[in-house]
VEXMAR-178531 format. One record per residue (C-alpha): residue number from 0; chain; x, y, z; residue in one letter. Coordinates in Angstrom, 2 decimals, m for minus. Example, Ala and Ser with C-alpha at 12.3 -4.5 7.8 and 13.67 -1.06 7.14 Angstrom:
<rs>
0_A_12.30_m4.50_7.80_a .
1_A_13.67_m1.06_7.14_s .
</rs>
This chain:
<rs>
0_A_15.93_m31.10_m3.05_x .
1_A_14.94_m27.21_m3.89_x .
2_A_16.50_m25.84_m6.95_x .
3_A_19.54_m24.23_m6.47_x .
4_A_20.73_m21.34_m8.88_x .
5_A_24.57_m20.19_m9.74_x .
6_A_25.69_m16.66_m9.92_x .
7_A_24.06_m16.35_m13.58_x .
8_A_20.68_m17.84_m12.67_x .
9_A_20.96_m21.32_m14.15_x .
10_A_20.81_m24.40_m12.06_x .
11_A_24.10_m26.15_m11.49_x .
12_A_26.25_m28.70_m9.11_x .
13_A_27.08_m28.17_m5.76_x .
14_A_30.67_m27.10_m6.66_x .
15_A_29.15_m24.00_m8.35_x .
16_A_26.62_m22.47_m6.26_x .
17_A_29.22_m20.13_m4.32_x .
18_A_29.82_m16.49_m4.44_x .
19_A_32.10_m14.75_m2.37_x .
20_A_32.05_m11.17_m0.58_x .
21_A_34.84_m8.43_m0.69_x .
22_A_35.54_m10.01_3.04_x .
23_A_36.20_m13.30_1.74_x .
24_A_32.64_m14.56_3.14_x .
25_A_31.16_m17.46_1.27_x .
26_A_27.86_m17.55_0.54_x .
27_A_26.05_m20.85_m1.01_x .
28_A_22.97_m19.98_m3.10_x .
29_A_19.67_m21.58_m2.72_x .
30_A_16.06_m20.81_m4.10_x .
31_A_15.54_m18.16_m6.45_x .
32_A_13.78_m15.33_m5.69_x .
33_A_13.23_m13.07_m8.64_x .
34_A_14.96_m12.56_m12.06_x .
35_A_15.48_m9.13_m13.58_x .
36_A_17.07_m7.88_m16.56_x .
37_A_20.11_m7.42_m14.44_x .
38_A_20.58_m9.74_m12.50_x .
39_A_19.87_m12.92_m10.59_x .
40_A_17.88_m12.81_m6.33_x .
41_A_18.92_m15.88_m4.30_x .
42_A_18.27_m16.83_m0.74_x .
43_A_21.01_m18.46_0.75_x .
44_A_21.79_m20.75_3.58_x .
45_A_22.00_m18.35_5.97_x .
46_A_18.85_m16.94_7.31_x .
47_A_17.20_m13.57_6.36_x .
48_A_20.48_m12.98_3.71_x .
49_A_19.94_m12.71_0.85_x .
50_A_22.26_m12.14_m2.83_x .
51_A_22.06_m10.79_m5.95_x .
52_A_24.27_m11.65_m8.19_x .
53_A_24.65_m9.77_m12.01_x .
54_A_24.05_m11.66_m15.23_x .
55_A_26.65_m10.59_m16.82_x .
56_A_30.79_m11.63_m16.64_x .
57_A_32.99_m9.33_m14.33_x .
58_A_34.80_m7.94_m17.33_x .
59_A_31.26_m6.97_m19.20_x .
60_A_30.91_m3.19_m19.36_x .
61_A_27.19_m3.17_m18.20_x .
62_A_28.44_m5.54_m15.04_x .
63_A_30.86_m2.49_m14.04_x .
64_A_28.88_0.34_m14.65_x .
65_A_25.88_m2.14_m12.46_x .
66_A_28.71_m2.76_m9.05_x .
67_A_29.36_1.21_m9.54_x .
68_A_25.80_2.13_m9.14_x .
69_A_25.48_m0.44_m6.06_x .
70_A_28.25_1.17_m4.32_x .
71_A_26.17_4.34_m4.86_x .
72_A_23.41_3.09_m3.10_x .
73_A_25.02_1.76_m0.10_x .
74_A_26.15_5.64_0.62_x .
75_A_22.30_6.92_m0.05_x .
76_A_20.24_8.30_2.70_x .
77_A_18.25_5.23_3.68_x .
78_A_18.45_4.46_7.29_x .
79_A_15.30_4.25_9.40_x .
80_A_13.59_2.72_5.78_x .
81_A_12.01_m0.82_5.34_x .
82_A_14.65_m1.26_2.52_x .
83_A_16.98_m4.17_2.31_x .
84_A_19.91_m1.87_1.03_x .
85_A_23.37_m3.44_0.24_x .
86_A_25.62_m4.38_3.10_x .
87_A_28.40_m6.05_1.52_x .
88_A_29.71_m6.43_m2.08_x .
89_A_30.05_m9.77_m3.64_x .
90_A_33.04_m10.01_m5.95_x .
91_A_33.87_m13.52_m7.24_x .
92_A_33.02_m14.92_m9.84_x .
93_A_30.67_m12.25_m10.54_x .
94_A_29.48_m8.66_m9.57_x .
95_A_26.98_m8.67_m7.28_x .
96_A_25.94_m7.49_m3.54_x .
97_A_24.36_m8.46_m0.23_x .
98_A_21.35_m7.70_1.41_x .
99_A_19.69_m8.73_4.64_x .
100_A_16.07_m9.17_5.57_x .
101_A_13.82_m9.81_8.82_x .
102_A_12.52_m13.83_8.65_x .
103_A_8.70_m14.70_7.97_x .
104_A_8.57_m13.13_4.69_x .
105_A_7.62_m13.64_1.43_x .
106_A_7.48_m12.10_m2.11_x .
107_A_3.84_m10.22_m2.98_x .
108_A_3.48_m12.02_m6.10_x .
109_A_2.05_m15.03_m3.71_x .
110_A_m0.56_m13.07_m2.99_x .
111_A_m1.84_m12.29_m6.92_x .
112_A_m0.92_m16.32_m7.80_x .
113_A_m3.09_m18.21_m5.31_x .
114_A_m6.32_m15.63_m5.66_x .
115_A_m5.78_m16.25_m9.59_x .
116_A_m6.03_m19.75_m9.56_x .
117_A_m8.81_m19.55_m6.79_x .
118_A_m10.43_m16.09_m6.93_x .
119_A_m12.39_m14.80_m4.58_x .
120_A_m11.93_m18.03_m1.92_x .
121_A_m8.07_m17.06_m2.61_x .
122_A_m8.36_m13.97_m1.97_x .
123_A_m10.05_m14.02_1.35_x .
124_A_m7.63_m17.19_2.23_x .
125_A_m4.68_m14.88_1.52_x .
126_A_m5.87_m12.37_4.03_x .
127_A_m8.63_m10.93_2.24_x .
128_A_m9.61_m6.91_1.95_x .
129_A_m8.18_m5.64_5.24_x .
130_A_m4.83_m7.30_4.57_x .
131_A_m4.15_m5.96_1.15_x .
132_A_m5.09_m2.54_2.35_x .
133_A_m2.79_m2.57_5.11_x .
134_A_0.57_m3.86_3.25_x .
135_A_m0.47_m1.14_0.48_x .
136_A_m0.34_1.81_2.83_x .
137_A_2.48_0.29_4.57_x .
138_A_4.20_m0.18_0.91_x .
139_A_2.91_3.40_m0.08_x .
140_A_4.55_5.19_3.36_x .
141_A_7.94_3.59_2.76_x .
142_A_7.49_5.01_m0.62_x .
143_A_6.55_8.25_0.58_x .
144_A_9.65_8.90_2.79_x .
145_A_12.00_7.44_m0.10_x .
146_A_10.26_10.28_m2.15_x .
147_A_10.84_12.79_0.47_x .
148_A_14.66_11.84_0.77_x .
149_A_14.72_12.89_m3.07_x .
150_A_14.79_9.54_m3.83_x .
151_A_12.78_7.01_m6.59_x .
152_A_13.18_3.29_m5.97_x .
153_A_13.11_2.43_m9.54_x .
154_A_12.03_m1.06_m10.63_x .
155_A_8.91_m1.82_m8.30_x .
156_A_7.22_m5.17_m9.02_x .
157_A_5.22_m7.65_m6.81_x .
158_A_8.21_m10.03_m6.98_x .
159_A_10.79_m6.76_m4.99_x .
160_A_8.36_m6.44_m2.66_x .
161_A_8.65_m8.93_0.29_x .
162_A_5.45_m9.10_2.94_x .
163_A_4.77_m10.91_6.14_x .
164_A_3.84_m14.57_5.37_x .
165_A_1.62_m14.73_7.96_x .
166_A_m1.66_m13.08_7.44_x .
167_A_m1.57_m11.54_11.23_x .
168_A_1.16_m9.32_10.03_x .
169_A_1.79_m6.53_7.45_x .
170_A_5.41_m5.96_7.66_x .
171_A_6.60_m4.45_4.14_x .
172_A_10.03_m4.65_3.10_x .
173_A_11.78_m3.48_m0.65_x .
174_A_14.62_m5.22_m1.92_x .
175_A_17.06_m5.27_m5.04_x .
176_A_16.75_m1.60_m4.11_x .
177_A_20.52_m1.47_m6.87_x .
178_A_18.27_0.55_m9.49_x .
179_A_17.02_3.58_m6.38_x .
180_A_18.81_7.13_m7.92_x .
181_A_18.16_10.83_m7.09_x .
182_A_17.77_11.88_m10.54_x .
183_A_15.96_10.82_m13.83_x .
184_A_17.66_9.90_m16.59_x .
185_A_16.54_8.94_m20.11_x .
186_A_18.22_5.62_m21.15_x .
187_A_18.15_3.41_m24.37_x .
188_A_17.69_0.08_m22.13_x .
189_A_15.60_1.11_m19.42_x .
190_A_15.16_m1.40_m16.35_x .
191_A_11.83_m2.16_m15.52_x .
192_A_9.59_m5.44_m15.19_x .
193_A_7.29_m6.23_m17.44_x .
194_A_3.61_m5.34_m17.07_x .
195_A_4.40_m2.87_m14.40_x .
196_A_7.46_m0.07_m16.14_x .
197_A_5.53_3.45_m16.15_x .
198_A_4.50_4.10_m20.11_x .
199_A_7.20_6.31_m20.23_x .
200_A_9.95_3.75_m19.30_x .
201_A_8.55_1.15_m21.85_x .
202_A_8.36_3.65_m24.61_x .
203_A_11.93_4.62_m23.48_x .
204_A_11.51_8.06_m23.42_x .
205_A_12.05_8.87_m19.16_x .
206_A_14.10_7.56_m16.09_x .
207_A_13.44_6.32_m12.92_x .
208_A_11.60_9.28_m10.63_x .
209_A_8.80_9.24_m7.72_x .
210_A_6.10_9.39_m10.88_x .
211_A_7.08_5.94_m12.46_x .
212_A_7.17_4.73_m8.92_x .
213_A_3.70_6.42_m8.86_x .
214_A_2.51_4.00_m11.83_x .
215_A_3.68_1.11_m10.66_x .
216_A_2.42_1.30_m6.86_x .
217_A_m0.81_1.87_m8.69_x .
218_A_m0.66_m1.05_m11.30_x .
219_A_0.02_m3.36_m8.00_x .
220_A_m2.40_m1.78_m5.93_x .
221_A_m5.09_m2.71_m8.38_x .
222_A_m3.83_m5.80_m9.05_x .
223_A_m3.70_m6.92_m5.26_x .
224_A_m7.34_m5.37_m4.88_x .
225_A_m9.63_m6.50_m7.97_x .
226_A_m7.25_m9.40_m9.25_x .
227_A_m6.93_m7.53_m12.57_x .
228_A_m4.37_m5.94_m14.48_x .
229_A_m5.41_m2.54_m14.71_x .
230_A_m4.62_m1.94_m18.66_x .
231_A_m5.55_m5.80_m19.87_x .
232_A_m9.16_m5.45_m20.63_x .
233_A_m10.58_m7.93_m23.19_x .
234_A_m9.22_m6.25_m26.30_x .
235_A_m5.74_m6.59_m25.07_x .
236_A_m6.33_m10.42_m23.47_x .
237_A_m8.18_m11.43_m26.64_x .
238_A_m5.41_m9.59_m29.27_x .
239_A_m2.12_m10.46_m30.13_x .
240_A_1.43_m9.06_m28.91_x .
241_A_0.94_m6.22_m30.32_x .
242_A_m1.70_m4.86_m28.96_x .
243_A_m0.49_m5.74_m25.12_x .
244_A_2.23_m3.50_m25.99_x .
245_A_0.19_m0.68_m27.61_x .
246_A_m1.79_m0.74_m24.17_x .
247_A_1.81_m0.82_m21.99_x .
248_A_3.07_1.54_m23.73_x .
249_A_m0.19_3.85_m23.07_x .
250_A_m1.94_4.10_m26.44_x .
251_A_m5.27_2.17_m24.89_x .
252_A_m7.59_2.89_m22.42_x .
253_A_m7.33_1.25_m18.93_x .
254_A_m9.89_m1.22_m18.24_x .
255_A_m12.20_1.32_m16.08_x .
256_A_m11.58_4.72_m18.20_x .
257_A_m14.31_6.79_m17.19_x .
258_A_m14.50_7.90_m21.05_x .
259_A_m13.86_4.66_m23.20_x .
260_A_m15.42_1.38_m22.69_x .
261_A_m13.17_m0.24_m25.72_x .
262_A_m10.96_m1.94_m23.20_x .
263_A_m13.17_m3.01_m20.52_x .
264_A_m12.73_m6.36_m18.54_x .
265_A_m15.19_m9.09_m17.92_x .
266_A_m12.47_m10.55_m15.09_x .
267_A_m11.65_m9.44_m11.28_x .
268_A_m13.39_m9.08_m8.54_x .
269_A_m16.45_m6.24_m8.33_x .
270_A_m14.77_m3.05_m7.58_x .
271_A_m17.04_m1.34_m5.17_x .
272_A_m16.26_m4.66_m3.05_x .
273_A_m12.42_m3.75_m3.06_x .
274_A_m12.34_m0.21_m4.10_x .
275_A_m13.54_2.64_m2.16_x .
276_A_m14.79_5.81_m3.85_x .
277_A_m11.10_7.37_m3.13_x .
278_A_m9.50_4.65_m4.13_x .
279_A_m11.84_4.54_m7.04_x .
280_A_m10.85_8.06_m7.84_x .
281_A_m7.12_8.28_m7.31_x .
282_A_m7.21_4.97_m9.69_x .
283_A_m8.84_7.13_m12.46_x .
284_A_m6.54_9.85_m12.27_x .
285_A_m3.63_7.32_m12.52_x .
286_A_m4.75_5.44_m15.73_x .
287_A_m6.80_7.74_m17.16_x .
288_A_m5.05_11.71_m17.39_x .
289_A_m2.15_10.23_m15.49_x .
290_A_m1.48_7.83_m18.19_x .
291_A_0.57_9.88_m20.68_x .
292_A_0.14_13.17_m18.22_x .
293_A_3.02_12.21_m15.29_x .
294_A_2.56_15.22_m13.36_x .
295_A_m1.20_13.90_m13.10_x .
296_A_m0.54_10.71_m11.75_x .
297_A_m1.77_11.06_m7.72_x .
298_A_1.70_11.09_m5.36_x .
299_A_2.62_8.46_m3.40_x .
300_A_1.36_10.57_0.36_x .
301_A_m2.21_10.60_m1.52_x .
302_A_m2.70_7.13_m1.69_x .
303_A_m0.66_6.39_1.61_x .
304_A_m3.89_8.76_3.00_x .
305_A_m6.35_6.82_0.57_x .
306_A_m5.56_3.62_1.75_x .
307_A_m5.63_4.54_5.69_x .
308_A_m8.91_6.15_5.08_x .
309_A_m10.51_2.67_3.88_x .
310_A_m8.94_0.78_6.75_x .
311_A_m11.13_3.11_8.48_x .
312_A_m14.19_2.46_6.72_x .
313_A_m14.02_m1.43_6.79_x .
314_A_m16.80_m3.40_8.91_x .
315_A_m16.16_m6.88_10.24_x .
316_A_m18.48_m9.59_8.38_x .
317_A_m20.27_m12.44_11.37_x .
318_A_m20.87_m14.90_8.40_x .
319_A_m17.71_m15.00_6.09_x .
320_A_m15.23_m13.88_9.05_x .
321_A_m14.38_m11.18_5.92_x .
322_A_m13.93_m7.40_5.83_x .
323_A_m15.85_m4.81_3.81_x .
324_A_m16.63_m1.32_3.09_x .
325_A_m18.87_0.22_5.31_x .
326_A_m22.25_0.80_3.11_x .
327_A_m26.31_2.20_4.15_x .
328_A_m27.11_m1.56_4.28_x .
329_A_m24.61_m3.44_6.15_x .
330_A_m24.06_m5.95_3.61_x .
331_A_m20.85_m7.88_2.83_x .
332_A_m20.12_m8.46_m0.89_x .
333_A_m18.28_m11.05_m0.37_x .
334_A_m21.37_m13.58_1.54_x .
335_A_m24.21_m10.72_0.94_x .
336_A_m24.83_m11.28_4.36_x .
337_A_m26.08_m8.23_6.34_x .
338_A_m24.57_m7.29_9.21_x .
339_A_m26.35_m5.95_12.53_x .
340_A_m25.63_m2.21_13.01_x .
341_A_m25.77_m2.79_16.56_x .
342_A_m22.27_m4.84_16.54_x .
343_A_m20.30_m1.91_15.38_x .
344_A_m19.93_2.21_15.72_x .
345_A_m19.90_4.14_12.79_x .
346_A_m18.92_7.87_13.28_x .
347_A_m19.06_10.90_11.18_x .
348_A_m16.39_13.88_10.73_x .
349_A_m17.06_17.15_11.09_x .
350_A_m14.85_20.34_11.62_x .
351_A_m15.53_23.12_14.17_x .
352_A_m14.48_26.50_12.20_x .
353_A_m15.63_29.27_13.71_x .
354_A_m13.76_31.69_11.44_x .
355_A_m15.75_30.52_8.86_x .
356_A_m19.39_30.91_10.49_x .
357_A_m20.34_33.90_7.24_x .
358_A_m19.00_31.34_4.82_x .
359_A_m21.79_29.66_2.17_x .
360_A_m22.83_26.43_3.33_x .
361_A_m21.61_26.51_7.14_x .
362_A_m23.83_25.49_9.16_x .
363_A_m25.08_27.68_12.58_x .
364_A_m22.85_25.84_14.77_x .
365_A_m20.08_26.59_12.85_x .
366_A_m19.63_22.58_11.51_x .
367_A_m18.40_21.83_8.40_x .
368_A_m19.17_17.98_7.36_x .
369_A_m15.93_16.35_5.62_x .
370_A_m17.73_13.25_4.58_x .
371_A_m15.32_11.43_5.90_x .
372_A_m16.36_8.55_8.32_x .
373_A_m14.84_6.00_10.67_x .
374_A_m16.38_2.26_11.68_x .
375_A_m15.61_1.08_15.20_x .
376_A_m15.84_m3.13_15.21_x .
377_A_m14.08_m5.23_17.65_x .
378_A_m10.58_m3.68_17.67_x .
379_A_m9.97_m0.34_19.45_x .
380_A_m9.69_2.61_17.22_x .
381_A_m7.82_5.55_17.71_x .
382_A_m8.92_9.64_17.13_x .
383_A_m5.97_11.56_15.90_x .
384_A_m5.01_15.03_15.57_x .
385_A_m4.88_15.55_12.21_x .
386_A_m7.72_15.72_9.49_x .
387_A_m9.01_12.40_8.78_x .
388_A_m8.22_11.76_4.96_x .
389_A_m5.02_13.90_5.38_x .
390_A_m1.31_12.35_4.56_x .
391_A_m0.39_13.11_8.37_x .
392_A_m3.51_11.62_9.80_x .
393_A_m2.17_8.23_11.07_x .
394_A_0.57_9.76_12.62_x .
395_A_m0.92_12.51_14.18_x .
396_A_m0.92_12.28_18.19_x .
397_A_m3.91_10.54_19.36_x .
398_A_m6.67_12.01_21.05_x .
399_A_m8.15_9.02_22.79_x .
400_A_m9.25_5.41_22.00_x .
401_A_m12.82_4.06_21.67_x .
402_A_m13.31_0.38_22.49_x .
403_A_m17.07_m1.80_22.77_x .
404_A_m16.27_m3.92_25.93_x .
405_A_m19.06_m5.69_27.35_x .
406_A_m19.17_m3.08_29.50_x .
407_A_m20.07_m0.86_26.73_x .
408_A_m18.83_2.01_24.75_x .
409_A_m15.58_3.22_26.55_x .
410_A_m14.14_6.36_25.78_x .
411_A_m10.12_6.66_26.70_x .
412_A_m8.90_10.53_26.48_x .
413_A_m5.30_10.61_26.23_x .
414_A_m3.43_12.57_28.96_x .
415_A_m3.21_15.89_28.17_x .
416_A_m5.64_16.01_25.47_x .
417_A_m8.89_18.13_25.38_x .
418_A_m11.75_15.70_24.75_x .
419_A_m15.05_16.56_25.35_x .
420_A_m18.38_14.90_25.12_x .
421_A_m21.62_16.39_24.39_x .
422_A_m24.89_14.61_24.38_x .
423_A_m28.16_15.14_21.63_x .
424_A_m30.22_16.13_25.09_x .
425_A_m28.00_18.45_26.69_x .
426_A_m25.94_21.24_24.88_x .
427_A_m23.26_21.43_27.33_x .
428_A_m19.88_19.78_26.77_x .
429_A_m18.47_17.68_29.50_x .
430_A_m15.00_17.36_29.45_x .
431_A_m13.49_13.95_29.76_x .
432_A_m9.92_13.53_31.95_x .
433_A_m10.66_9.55_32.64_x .
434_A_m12.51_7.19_30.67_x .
435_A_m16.10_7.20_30.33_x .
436_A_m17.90_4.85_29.69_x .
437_A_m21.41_4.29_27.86_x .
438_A_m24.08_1.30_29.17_x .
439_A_m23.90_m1.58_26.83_x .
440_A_m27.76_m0.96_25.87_x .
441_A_m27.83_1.19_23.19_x .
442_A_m30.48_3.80_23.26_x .
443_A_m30.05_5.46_20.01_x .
444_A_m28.62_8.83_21.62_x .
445_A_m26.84_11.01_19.43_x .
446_A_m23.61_12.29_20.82_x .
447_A_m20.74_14.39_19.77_x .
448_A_m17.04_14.40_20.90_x .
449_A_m15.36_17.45_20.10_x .
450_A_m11.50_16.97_19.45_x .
451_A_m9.19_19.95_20.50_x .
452_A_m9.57_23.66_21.32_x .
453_A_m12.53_25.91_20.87_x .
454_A_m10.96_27.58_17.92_x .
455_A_m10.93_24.56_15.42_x .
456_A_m11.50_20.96_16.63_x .
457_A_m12.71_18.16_15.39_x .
458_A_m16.06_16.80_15.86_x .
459_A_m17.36_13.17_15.59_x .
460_A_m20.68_12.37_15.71_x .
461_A_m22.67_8.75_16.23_x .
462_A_m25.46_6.92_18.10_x .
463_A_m24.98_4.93_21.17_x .
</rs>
């Protein structure tokens, strides 16, 4: 039989693993979820419901003031989020509330335990680079809008974050949302989880607000990526209690500071196999200025744009079945095995400015190169409207969709849309209203398909 929990987290008989709603719904608690400083998450017989239940008696003064802010929460803004908010309040025998979540999901910290005890095999079992990439920006948009609404979440570990089980899927959901507020406010006993409370919170010194949720999106991020706690080098692994805290607190340098090499880790996976250069970047300002410097910490649209942006630049891997960046020699990290160009597109950004065509370092045309870049492998891809790199870029309207068929490259303009394709060999642009399509023998032509109107479009350029 599973453990079973009662309504202050301790395992007990069957005659004590009830709690009961303020509808007089009964509700028998199972497996335990995750354990907080307030409270006790428990799945219960009934599937995709789940409870929380508060540690602390009814008559306790911190159980009260915990069911108020609950009943706060229900009446926030939070429709239309991936947030299990509270739908009913439990009131016997202790505080507590309700919350209901979508089936085939489990908590994120699966995904950190079986890569630790297996490394790199785990990590590619548990979906490998593509996977993480995807729940973190879908983790990082939810985040996003709850930021727009003028809302923090609050407590954000790997063990409130629930994820698709199956590795198909990258459905993101937050629960034991009870600690999400509008404003920041300084508190004695701040709630946070170990190893991932903003240094602020752990020194005690700041509330919840979208920059601690800033920090601790970015302490999982790395985690899920390189395996690695990003401020538990070897001088914190190899020290004593002390010095773990000195380091969560923010008086050490994280394990990659650009300046200090006291704290640097001979664990985790190689970052330029899991990190792009953006990535790589937005981590630094994070950890390094961002560590003690809030305001510096990179928002949660950046890395929502980061993260989309190296979806883009991932290339499938023939040997290991894998994903990795996109790189001048093909080669996986993961196998080293080096991949034919020929089996995927890789296209380059560049904006049409016209308005610009005096400015240094525009080039006659009037093209601006973003450095930005996009890798076509056996799924479809779609061109948006929006910068590539840009918060709004995935959901920008789509310009068209490339596919490789066996048929070859196929170009799909959506309706409406001005697409227009220009070849190396011919300076005139042909505009496309049905989908083209390119013979499946490549003969290294250089193309261009211009994005929009003739005043600023977009521009991507490869070799079919």
């Amino acid at each position: 039989m599973k453990p079973t929990y009662d309504s202050g987290g301790s395992k007990k008989s069957q005659g004590q693993r009830e709690v009961q709603d303020e509808h007089g719904t009964l509700y028998r608690l199972t497996d335990k979820v995750s354990e907080g400083g307030q409270g006790v998450v428990c799945f219960t017989e009934y599937p995709g419901v789940l409870v929380k239940v508060s540690k602390f008696p009814r008559a306790h003064a911190h159980s009260a003031s915990w069911f108020e802010q609950v009943q706060r929460v229900k009446r926030l803004p939070l429709d239309g989020l991936k947030v299990a908010r509270p739908q009913a309040m439990i009131v016997k025998p202790r505080h507590g509330y309700v919350m209901e979540l979508m089936d085939g999901l489990e908590p994120l910290h699966h995904l950190l335990e079986a890569p630790a005890e297996r490394g790199t095999h785990g990590f590619l079992e548990t979906g490998g680079l593509s996977r993480r990439l995807r729940l973190l920006a879908a983790l990082a948009g939810t985040l996003s809008e709850l930021h727009g609404r003028g809302l923090a979440y609050g407590d954000l570990s790997p063990g409130n974050v629930f994820v698709s089980r199956s590795t198909e899927h990258s459905e993101v959901w937050l629960i034991d949302c009870d600690n999400i507020g509008v404003l920041s406010q300084t508190s004695a006993h701040p709630v946070y989880t170990p190893d991932y409370g903003a240094p602020e919170i752990v020194r005690g010194v700041s509330g919840i607000d979208s920059l601690t949720d800033a920090w601790s999106f970015a302490v999982i991020a790395f985690q899920l990526l390189t395996l690695q706690h990003p401020l538990k080098g070897d001088l914190v692994n190899d020290g004593d209690e002390d010095v773990e805290q000195r380091a969560l607190r923010g008086e050490l340098p994280w394990i990659d500071d650009a300046d200090d090499g006291s704290n640097r880790a001979s664990s985790g996976i190689p970052r330029n196999w899991v990190v792009s250069n953006k990535l790589a970047s937005l981590f630094q300002q994070c950890f390094g200025p961002g560590r003690n410097a809030p305001l510096e910490r990179p928002t949660m649209s950046e890395w929502r744009a980061a993260l989309e942006l190296a979806l883009n630049m991932l290339v499938s891997c023939g040997n290991c079945g894998s994903m990795f960046y996109f790189n001048a020699d093909w080669q996986c990290g993961f196998c080293d095995h080096v991949e034919s160009a020929g089996q995927h597109l890789l296209l380059r950004h560049f904006l049409h400015a016209p308005e610009l065509k005096d400015e240094p370092g525009v080039q006659g045309d009037c093209l601006i190169r973003t450095g930005y870049h996009q890798v076509l492998n056996d799924a479809p891809i779609e061109l948006c409207a929006s910068p590539p790199g840009t918060a709004t870029y995935a959901q920008s309207d789509a310009y068209c969709t490339l596919t490789i068929t066996d048929d070859g490259l196929c170009i799909d303009p959506v309706r409406g849309m001005s697409v227009q394709l220009q070849t190396q060999s011919d300076a005139n642009l042909k505009l496309l209203k049905r989908r083209e399509i390119r013979a499946p023998r490549r003969v290294r032509e250089t193309y261009a398909l211009h994005l929009g109107d003739a005043e600023r479009r977009h521009v991507w350029f490869f070799q079919w």
